[in-house]
N, C-alpha and C positions, 0 to 999 in steps of 0.2 A: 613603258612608262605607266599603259594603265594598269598593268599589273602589279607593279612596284608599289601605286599609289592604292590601291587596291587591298593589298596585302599591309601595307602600313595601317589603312583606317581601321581593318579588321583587325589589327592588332591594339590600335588606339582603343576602338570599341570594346575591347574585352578589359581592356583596362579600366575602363570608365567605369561598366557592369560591375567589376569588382570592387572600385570605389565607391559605387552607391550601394550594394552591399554593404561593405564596411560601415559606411554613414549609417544607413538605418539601423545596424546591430548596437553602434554607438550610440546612437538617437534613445534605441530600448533601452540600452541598460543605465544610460546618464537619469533617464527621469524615473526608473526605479529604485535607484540609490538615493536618489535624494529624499529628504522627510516629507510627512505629511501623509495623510490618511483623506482619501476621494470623499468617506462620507463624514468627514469634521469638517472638511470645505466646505461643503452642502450646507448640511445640519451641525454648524460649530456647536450647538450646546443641546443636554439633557438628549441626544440622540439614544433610543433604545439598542438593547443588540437585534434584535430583529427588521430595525430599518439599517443596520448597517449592515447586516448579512445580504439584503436584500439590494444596498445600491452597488456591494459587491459585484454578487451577481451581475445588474444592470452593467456593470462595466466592464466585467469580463475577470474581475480580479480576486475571485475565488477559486482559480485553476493555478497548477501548480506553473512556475516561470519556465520553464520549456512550453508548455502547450500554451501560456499566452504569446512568448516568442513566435511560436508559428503561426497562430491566427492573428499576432500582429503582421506577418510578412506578406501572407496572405489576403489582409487588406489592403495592406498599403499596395501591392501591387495591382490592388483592383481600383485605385483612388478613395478609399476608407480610410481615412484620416483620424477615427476615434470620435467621443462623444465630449462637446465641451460641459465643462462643470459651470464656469458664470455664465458665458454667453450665450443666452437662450438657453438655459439647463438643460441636457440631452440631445440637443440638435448636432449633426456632423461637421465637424471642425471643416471639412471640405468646404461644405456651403456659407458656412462664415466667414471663410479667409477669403474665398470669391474675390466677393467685393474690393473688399479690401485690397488684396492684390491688383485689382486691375487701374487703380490709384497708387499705387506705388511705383506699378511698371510705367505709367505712363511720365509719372515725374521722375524717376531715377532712367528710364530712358529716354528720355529729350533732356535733362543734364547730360546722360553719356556723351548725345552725339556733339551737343556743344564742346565738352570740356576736351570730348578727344580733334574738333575741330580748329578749335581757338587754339590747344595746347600745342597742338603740329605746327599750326600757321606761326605762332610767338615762337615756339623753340626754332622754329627752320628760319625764319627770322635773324635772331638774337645771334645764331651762328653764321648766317651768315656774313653779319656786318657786327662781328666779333673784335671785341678792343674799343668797336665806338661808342657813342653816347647812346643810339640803344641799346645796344648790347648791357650796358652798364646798367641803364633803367633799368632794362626788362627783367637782370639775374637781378637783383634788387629786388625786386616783384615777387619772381617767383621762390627764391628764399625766404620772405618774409611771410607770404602765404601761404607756402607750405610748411613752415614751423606753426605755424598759429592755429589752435585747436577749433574744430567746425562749428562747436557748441559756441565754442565765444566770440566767434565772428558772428555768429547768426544773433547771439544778446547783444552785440555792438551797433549791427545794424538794426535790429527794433529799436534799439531807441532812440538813434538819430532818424529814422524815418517818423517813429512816432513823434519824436518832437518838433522836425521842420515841413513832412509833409501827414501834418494828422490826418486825414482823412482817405490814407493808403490803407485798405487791409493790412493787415498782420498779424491775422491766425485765420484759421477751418480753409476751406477749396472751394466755399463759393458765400456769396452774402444770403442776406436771407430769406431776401425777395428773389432769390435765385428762380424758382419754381414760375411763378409771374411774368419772367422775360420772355423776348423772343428767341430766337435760333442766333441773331448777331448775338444778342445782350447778351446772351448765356455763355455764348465766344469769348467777346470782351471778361468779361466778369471774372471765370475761372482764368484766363492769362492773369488779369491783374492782380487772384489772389497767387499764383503759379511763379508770379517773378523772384518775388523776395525767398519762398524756398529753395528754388534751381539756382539764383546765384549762391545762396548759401552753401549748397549742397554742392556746387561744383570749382568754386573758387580755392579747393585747397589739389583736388584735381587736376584741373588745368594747369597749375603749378609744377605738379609732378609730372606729366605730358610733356611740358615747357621743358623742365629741366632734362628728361631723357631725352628728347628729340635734339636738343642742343648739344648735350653732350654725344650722343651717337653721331651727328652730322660733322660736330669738330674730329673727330676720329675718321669720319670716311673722307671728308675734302682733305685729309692730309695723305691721302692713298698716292702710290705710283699713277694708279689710272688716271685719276683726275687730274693729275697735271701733262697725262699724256694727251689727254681728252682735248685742254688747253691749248697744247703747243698744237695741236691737227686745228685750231682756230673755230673749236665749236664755240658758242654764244656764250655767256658766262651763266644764265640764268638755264641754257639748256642743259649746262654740266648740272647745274644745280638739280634742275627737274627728274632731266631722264638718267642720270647717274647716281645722283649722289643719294637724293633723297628715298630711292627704290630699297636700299640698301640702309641708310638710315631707320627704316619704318618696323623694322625687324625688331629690334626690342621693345620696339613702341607697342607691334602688336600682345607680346609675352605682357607687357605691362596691362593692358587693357584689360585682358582676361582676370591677373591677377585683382585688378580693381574693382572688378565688378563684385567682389564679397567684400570689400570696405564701403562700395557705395550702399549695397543695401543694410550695410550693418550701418551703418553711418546715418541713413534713413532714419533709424530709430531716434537717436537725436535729434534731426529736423525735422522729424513729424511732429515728437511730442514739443518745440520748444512751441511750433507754430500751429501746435492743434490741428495738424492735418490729416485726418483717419485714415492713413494706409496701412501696409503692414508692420512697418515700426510703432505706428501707436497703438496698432491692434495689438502687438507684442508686449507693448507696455502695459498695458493695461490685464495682458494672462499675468505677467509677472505680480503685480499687487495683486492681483485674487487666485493666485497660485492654481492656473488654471492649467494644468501637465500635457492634459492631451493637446491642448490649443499652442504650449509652449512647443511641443516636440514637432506639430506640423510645421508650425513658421521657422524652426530653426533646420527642420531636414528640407524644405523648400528652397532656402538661402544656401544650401549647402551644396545642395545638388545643382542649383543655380550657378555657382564658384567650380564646380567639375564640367557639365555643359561647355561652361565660358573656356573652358581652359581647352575642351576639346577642337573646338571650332578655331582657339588660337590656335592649336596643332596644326590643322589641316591650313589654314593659311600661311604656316611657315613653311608647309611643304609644299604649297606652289609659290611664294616667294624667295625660299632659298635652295638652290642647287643640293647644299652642302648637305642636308636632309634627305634630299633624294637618296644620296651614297650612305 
C-alpha cells in the first residue's frame, strides 16, 4: 500500500511540475503578445529614445525573447516575480502582492470552509428527506442561487443593507478608526466589515456543494448495500453517516478543488464591488494601469493555486476511494 501510494504521488507530482511549467511558459508569452510598450506606461507622453532604451534595459526587455524566457524562469523559481510599473514604480511584484494576498487568503478561506460546510450539511440533508418539503425548499434555494451571477447578489445585498441597516459597513476590511482600537475592537471590526463579502462570495458556492452532495447521496442510498445495511437493522442515520455519505463525499472533494480557481477568480468581483484590497482588487487595479509584470504574477499565483488544489484533491481520493488504488 505504501508503495502503490508512493509511486502514485510521484507520478502526481510530476505531473503538477509539468503543469506549472506549462502555466509559467503560458504566463510569458500571454503578456508578451499583448500591446503596449513598459516605457509609454511610465512615461505616456514626449518620452525621449534614450529614456526608453533605458527603462528597457531597467526591465530586462532589450534581450532578445529566449534569453528573457530564461531569466524569466529563473526568477520566478527563485520567488522574482518582476518589477511593477504603477505600483511603487520599480519595486518587486513579490512584495506588493504580499499583502494583498494574505487578505485574500484569509477571506476566500474562511468562505471555503463555510460553503464547503453549510453545502455538505444542506445537500446530505435535502437527500435525505427527498420528496419532502425540505427537500423542495432547499433544491429551490440552491437552483436559484446558483443561477444567479455573484456580482449581482453582492449589488442586491448593498442596497438592502444600505437601506434598512445603514450603519453596517459595506466597503474596505476595516473602519477608520481601525488603528485606535483594541485587540477585541479590531476583532469585532474586521468580522463586521468580513460578513457581507463572505456571504457574497460563498452563497453561489454553497449551492453548488448542495447540489452535488445531493445529488451524489441520491445515487448511493439507492445502492444494494444500503439496503442490505438496513435489512442487518443498522440505525438509519448510521447508514446515512458511516455508508453512505463516505462515498458520497468523493465528488464533493473533485469539486472543491475545481472551485477553488472560481473562488479566487471570483474574488476579483467581490473585492472590487466592496473595496476590499486583496488580490482581486490589487488585480484590478494592474488591469487599468496595464501593469504586465503585476498582471502575470497574480494571474500565475491563481493558477498554480487551481493545480495545488487539484493535487491535494488527488491524494484524498486515493485514500478515500479503493477504486484509485487499483
Amino acid at each position: 500500500m505504501a508503495s502503490g501510494f508512493r509511486g502514485y504521488l510521484l507520478r502526481r507530482v510530476i505531473y503538477v511540475a509539468l503543469t506549472i511549467f506549462l502555466i509559467l511558459t503560458f504566463n510569458y508569452i500571454l503578456f508578451r503578445v499583448m500591446p503596449g510598450d513598459v516605457a509609454r506606461i511610465v512615461i505616456p507622453k514626449h518620452a525621449s529614445p534614450e529614456t526608453i532604451a533605458q527603462l528597457h534595459t531597467y526591465y530586462g526587455l532589450d534581450k532578445d525573447p529566449i534569453t528573457q524566457y530564461v531569466i524569466y524562469l529563473k526568477q520566478t523559481l527563485k520567488g522574482e516575480l518582476g518589477k511593477s510599473i504603477s505600483f511603487r514604480t520599480g519595486s518587486m511584484v513579490g512584495d506588493i502582492i504580499a499583502p494583498y494576498l494574505t487578505k485574500t487568503l484569509f477571506l476566500v478561506g474562511t468562505g471555503t470552509v463555510i460553503s464547503i460546510f453549510v453545502g455538505v450539511i444542506l445537500g446530505r440533508e435535502t437527500a435525505w428527506r427527498r420528496g419532502k418539503t425540505f427537500d423542495k425548499v432547499g433544491s429551490a434555494f440552491f437552483i436559484t442561487f446558483y443561477c444567479m451571477p455573484t456580482f449581482l447578489f453582492a449589488i442586491v445585498m448593498i442596497t438592502v443593507v444600505a437601506n434598512y441597516v445603514p450603519n453596517w459597513p459595506i466597503s474596505h476590511e476595516t473602519s477608520d478608526t481601525y488603528e485606535n482600537m483594541d485587540i477585541v475592537g479590531k476583532f469585532l471590526d474586521r468580522t463586521q466589515h468580513l460578513i457581507l463579502p463572505i456571504f457574497a462570495l460563498v452563497i453561489e458556492t454553497i449551492a453548488t456543494f448542495s447540489i452535488i452532495t445531493r445529488s451524489a447521496l441520491i445515487d448511493v442510498l439507492t445502492e444494494d448495500y444500503m439496503l442490505t445495511a438496513v435489512a442487518k437493522g443498522v440505525r438509519p442515520r448510521n447508514v446515512l453517516r458511516k455508508h453512505a455519505m463516505p462515498n458520497a463525499l468523493l465528488p464533493v472533494v473533485t469539486v472543491v478543488a475545481m472551485n477553488v480557481g472560481w473562488i479566487l477568480s471570483g474574488s476579483i468581483m467581490i473585492e472590487r464591488i466592496f473595496n476590499y484590497q486583496g488580490l482581486g482588487w490589487l488585480t484590478w487595479q494592474a488591469v487599468l494601469s496595464l501593469d504586465y509584470p503585476l498582471l502575470q504574477g497574480s494571474f500565475m499565483l491563481e493558477a498554480i493555486a487551481v493545480v495545488i488544489a487539484n493535487l491535494i484533491a488527488d491524494i484524498a481520493l486515493f485514500k478515500l476511494d479503493p477504486r484509485v488504488k487499483l
